[in-house]
py3Dmol code that shows the C-alpha trace and the ligand (Angstrom):
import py3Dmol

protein = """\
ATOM      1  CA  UNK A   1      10.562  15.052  -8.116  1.00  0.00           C
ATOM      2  CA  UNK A   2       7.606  16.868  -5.981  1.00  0.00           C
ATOM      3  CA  UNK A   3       5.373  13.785  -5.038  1.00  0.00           C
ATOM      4  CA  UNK A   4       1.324  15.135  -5.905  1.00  0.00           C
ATOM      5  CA  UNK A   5      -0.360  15.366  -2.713  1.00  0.00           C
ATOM      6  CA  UNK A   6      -4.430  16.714  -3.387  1.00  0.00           C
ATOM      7  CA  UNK A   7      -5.002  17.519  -0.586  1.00  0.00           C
ATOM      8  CA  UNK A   8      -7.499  20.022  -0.113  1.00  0.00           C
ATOM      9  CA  UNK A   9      -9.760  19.902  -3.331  1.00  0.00           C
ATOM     10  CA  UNK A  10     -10.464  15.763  -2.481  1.00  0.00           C
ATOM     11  CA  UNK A  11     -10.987  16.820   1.488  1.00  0.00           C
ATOM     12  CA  UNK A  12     -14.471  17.519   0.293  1.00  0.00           C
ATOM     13  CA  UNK A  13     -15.156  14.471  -1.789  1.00  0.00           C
ATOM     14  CA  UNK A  14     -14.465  12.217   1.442  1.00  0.00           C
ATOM     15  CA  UNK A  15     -16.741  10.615   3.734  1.00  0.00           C
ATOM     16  CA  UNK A  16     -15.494  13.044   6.276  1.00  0.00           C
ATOM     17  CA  UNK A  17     -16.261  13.977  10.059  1.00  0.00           C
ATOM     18  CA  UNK A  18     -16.976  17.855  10.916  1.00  0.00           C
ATOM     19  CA  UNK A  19     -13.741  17.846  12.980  1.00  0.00           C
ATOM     20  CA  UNK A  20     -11.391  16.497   9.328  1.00  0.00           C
ATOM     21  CA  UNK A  21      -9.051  18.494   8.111  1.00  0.00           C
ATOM     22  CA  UNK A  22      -6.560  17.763   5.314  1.00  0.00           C
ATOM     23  CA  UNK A  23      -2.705  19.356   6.032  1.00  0.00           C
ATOM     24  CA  UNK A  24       0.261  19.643   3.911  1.00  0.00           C
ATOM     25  CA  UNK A  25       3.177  18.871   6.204  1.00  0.00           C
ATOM     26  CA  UNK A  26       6.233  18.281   4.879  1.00  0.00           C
ATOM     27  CA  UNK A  27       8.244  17.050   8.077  1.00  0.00           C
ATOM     28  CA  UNK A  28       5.386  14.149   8.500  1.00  0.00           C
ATOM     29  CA  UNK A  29       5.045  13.259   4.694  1.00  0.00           C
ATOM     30  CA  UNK A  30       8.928  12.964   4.120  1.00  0.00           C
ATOM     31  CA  UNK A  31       9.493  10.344   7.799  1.00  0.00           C
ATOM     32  CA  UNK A  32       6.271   8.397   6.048  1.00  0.00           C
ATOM     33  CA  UNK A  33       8.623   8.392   2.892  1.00  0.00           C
ATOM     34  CA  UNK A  34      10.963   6.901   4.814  1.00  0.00           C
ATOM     35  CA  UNK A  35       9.087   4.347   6.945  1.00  0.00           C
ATOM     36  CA  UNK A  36       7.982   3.274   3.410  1.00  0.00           C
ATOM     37  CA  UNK A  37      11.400   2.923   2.043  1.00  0.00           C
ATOM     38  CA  UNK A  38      12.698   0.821   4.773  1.00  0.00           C
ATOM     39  CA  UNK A  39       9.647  -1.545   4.793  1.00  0.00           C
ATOM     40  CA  UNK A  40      10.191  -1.506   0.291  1.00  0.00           C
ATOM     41  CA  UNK A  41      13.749  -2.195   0.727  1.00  0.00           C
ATOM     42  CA  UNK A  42      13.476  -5.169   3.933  1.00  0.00           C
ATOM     43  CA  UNK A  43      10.778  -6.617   1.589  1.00  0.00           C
ATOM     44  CA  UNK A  44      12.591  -6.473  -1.519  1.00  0.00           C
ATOM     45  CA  UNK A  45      15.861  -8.247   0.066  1.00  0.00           C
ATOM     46  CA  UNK A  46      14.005 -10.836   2.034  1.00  0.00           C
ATOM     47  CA  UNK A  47      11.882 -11.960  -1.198  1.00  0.00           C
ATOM     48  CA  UNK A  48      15.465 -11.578  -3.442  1.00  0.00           C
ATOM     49  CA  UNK A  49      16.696 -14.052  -0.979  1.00  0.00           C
ATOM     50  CA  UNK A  50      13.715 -16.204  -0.702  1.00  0.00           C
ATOM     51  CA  UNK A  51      13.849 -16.316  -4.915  1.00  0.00           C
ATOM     52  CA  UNK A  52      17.331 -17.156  -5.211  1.00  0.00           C
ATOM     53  CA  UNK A  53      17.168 -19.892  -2.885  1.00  0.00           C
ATOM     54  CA  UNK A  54      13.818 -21.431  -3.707  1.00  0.00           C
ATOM     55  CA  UNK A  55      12.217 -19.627  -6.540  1.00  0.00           C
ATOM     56  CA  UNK A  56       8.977 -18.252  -6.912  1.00  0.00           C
ATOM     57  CA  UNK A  57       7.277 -20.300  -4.290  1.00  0.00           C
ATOM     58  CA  UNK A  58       9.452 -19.792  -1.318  1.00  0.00           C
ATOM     59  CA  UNK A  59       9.044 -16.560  -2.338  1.00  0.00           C
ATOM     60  CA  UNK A  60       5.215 -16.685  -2.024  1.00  0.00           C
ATOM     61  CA  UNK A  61       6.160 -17.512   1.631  1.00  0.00           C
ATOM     62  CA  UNK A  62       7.850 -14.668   2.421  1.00  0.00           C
ATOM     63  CA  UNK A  63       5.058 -12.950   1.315  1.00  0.00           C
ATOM     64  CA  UNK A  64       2.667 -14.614   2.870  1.00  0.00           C
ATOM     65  CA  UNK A  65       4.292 -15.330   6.262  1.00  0.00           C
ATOM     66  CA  UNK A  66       6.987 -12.883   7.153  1.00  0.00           C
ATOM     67  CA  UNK A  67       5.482  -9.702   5.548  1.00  0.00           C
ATOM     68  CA  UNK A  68       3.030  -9.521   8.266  1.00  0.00           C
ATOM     69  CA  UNK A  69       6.366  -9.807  10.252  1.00  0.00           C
ATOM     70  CA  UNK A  70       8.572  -7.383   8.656  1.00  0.00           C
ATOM     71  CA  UNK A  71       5.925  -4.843   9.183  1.00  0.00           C
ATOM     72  CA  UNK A  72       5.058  -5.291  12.621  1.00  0.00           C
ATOM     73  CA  UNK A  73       9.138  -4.858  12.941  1.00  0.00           C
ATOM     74  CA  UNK A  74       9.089  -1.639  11.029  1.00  0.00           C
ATOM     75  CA  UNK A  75       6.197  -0.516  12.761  1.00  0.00           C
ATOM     76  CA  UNK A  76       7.858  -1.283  16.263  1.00  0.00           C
ATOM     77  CA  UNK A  77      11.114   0.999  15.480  1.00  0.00           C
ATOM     78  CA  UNK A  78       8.959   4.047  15.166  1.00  0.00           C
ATOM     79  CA  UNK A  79       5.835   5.968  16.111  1.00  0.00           C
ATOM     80  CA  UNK A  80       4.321   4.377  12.503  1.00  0.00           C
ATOM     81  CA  UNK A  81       1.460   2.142  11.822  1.00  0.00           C
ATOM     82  CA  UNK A  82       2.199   0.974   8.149  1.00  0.00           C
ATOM     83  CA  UNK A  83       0.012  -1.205   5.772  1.00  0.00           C
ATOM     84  CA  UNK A  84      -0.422  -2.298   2.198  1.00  0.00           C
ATOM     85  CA  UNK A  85      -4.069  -2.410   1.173  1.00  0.00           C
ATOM     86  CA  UNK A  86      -6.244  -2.558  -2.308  1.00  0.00           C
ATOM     87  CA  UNK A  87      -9.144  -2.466  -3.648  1.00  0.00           C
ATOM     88  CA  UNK A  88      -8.218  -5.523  -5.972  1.00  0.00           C
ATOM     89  CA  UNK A  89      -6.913  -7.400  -2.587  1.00  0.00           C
ATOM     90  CA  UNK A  90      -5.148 -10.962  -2.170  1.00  0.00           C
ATOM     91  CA  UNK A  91      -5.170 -11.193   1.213  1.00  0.00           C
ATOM     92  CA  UNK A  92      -8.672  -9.866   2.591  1.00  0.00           C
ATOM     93  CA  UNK A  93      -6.648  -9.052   5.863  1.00  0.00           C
ATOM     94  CA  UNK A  94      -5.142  -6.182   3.940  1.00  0.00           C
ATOM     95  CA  UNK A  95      -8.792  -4.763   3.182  1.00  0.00           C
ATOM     96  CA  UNK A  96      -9.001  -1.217   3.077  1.00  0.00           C
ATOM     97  CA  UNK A  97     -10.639   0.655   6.149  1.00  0.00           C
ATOM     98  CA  UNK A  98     -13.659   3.603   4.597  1.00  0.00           C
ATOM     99  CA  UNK A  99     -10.585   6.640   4.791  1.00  0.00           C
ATOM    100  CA  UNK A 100      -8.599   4.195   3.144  1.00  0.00           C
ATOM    101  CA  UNK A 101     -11.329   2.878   0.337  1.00  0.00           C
ATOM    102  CA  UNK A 102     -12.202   6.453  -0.377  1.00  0.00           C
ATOM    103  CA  UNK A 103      -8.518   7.780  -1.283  1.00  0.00           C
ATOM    104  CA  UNK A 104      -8.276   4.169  -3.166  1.00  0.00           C
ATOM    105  CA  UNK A 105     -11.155   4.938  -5.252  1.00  0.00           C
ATOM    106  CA  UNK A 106      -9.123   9.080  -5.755  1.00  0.00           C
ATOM    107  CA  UNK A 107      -6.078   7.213  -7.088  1.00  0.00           C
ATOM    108  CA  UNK A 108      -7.482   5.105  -9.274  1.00  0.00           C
ATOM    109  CA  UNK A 109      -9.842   7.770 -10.839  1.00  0.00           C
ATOM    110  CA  UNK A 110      -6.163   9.996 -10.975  1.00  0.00           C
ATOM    111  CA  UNK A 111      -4.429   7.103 -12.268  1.00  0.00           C
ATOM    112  CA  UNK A 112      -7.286   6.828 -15.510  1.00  0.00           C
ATOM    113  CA  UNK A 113      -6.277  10.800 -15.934  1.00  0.00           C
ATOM    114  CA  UNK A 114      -2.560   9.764 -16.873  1.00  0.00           C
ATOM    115  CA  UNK A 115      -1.546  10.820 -12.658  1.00  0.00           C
ATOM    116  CA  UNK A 116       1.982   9.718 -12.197  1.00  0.00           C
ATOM    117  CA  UNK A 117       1.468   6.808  -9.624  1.00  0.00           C
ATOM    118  CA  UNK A 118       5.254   7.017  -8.599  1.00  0.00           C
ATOM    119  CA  UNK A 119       4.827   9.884  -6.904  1.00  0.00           C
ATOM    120  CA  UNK A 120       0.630  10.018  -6.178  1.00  0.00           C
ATOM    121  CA  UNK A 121       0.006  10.085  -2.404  1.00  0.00           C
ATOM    122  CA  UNK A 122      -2.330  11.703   0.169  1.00  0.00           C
ATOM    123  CA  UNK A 123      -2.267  12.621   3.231  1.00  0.00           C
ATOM    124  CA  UNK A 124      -4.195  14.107   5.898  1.00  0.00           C
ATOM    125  CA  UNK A 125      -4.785  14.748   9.754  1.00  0.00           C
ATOM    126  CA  UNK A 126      -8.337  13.182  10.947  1.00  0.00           C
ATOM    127  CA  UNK A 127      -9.833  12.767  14.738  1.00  0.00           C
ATOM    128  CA  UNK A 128     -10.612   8.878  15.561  1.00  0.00           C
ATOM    129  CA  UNK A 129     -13.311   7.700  17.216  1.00  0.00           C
ATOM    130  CA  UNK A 130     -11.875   8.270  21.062  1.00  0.00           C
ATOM    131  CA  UNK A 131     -10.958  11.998  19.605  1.00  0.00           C
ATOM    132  CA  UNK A 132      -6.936  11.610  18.724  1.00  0.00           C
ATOM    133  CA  UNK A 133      -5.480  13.669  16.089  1.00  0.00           C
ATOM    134  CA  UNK A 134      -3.464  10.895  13.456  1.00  0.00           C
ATOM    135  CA  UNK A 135      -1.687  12.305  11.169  1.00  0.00           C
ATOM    136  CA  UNK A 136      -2.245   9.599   7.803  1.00  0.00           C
ATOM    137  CA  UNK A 137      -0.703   9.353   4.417  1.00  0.00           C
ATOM    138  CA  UNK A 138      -1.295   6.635   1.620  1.00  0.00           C
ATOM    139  CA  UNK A 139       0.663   6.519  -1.102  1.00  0.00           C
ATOM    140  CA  UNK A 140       0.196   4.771  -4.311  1.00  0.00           C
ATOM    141  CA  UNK A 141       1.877   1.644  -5.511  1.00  0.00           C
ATOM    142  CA  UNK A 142       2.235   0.887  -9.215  1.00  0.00           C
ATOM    143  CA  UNK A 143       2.748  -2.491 -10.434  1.00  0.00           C
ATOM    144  CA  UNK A 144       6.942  -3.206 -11.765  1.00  0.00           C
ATOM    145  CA  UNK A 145       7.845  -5.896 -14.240  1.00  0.00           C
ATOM    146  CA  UNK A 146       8.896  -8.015 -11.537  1.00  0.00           C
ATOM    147  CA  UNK A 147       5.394  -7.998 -10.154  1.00  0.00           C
ATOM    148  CA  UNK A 148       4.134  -9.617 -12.625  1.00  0.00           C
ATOM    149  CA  UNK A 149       5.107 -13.265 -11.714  1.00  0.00           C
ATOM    150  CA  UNK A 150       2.592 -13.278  -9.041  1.00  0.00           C
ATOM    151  CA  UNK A 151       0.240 -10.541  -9.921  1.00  0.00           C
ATOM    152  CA  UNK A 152      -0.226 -10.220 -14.328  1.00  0.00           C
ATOM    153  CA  UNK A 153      -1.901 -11.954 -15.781  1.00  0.00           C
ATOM    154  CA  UNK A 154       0.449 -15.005 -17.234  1.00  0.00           C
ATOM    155  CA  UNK A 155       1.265 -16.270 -13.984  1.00  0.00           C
ATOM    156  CA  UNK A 156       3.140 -19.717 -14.137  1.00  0.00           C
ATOM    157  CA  UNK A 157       0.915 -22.679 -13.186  1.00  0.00           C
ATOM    158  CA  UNK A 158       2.598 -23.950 -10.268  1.00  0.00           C
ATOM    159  CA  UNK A 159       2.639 -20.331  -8.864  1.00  0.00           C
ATOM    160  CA  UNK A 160      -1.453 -19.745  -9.568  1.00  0.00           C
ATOM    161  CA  UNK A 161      -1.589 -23.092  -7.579  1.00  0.00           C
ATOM    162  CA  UNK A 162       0.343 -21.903  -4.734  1.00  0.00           C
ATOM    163  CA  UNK A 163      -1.569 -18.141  -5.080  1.00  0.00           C
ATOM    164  CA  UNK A 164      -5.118 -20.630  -5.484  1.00  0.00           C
ATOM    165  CA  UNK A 165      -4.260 -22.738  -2.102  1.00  0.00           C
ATOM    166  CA  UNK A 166      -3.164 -19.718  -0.231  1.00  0.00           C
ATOM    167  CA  UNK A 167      -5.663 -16.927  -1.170  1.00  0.00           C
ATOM    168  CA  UNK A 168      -8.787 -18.731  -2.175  1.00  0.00           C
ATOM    169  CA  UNK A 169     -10.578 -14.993  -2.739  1.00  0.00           C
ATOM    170  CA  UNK A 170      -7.596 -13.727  -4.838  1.00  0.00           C
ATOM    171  CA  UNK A 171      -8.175 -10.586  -6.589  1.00  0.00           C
ATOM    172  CA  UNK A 172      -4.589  -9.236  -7.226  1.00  0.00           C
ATOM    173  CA  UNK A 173      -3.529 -11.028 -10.144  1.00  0.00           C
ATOM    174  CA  UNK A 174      -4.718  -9.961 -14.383  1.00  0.00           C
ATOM    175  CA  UNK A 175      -2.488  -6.397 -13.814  1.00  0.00           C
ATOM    176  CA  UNK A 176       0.254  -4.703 -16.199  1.00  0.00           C
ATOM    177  CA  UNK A 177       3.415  -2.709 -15.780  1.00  0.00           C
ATOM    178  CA  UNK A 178       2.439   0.400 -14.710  1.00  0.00           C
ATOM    179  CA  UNK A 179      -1.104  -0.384 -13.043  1.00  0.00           C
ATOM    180  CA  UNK A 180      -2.405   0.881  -9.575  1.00  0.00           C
ATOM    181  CA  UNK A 181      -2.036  -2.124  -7.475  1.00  0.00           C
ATOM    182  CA  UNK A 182      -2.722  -0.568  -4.218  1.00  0.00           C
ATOM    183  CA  UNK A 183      -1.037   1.713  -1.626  1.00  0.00           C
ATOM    184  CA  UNK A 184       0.927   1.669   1.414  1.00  0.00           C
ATOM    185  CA  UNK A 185      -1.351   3.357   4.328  1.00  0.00           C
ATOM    186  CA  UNK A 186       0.861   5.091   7.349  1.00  0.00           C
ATOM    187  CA  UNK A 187      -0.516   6.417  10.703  1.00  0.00           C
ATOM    188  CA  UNK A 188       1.207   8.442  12.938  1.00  0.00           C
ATOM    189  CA  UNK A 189      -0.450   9.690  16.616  1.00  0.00           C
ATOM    190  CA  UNK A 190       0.004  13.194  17.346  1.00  0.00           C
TER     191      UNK A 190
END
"""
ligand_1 = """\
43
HEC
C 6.534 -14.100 -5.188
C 5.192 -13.623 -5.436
C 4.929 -12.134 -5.326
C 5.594 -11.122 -5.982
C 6.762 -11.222 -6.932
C 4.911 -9.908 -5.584
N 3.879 -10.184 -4.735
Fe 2.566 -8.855 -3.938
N 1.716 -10.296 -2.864
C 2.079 -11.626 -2.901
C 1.375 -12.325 -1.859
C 1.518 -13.809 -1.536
C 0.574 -11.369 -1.182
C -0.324 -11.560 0.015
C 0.465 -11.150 1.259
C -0.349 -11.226 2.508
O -0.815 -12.328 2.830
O -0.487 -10.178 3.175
C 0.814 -10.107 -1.847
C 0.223 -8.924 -1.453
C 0.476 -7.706 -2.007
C -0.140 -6.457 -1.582
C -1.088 -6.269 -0.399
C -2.542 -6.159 -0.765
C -3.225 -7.480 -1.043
O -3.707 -7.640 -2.165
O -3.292 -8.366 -0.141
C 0.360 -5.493 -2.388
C 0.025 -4.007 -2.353
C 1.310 -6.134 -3.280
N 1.340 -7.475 -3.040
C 2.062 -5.472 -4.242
C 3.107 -6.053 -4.936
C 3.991 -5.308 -5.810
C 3.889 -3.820 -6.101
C 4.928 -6.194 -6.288
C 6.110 -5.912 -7.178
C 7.024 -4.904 -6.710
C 4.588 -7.504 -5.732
N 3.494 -7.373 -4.924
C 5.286 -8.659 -6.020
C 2.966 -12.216 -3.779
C 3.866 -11.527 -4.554
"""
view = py3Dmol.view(width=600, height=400)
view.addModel(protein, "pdb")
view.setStyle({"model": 0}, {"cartoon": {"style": "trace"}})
view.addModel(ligand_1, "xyz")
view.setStyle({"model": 1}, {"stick": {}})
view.zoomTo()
view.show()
């Protein structure tokens, strides 16, 4: 399926220096695909593991301790920087930079219009403050049924406990199959 990238018709909308441009690159939007898949599927096993073992709770540890981890790991192999960031956050370590608020605030007015969040992603080449081209892409995540144990909105007491110790501030739970819960947000130096 051809993901939706908007690229040049939300340039305009965003909080944007004179030197922003936005870019359609194929070569640097499909690697970003696949620095995403790598971090979904290291995630995905660790937390499979983590459940099967312990249940939901050592699974809250994964998440909470070794996702920072797996990340940094992913982000080590290659040229990537890669993040997951919201504007309904849990951690408020994962809070969204302006670029990053502004294409948050694009998706979720796309994903009230019926957008396909599956394949809903942006990307663009901006100068940062010392004047380096980065080439970044977000690309939205939609909540799964197997989300919901930690982010819907019947989460099991012991869980909210865990969630309640942990993330005092948390935002990220009340959502449904097929909500925006946030986006993964890649940077790549050029
Ligand atoms: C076992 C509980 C658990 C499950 C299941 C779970 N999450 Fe989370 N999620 C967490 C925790 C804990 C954090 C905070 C991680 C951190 O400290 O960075 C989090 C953070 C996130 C973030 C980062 C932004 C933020 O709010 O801090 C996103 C995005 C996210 N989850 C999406 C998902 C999606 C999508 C699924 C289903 C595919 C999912 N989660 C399943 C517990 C869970």
């Amino acid at each position: 399926m051809k993901a939706l990238f908007f690229t040049a018709a939300l340039a305009a909308a965003l909080p944007v220096q004179a030197e922003q441009f936005s870019v359609n690159i194929p070569e640097l939007q499909n690697e970003a695909k696949g620095v995403i898949k790598e971090l979904v599927t290291t995630l995905g096993s660790e937390l499979k593991a983590a459940k099967e073992e312990g249940g939901a709770i050592a699974a809250i540890n994964v998440c909470n301790t070794k996702a920072a981890g797996l990340t940094k790991s992913v982000n080590d192999k290659s040229e990537w920087q890669v993040e997951r960031t919201s504007l309904k956050l849990r951690n408020p370590q994962n809070a969204p930079d302006q670029w990053e608020k502004a294409i948050l605030e694009q998706f979720e007015s796309k994903a009230k219009q019926g957008a396909n969040l599956k394949t809903l992603g942006f990307s663009q080449v901006v100068v940062d403050e010392e004047g380096r081209k980065v080439f970044r892409m977000m690309k939205a995540i939609p909540v799964a049924d197997q989300c919901l144990a930690c982010h819907g909105s019947k989460i099991k007491p012991e869980i909210a406990e865990q969630l309640q110790t942990l993330y005092p501030e948390d935002k990220a739970t009340g959502f449904s199959t097929g909500d925006l819960r946030g986006a993964f947000s890649l940077k790549k130096y050029l």
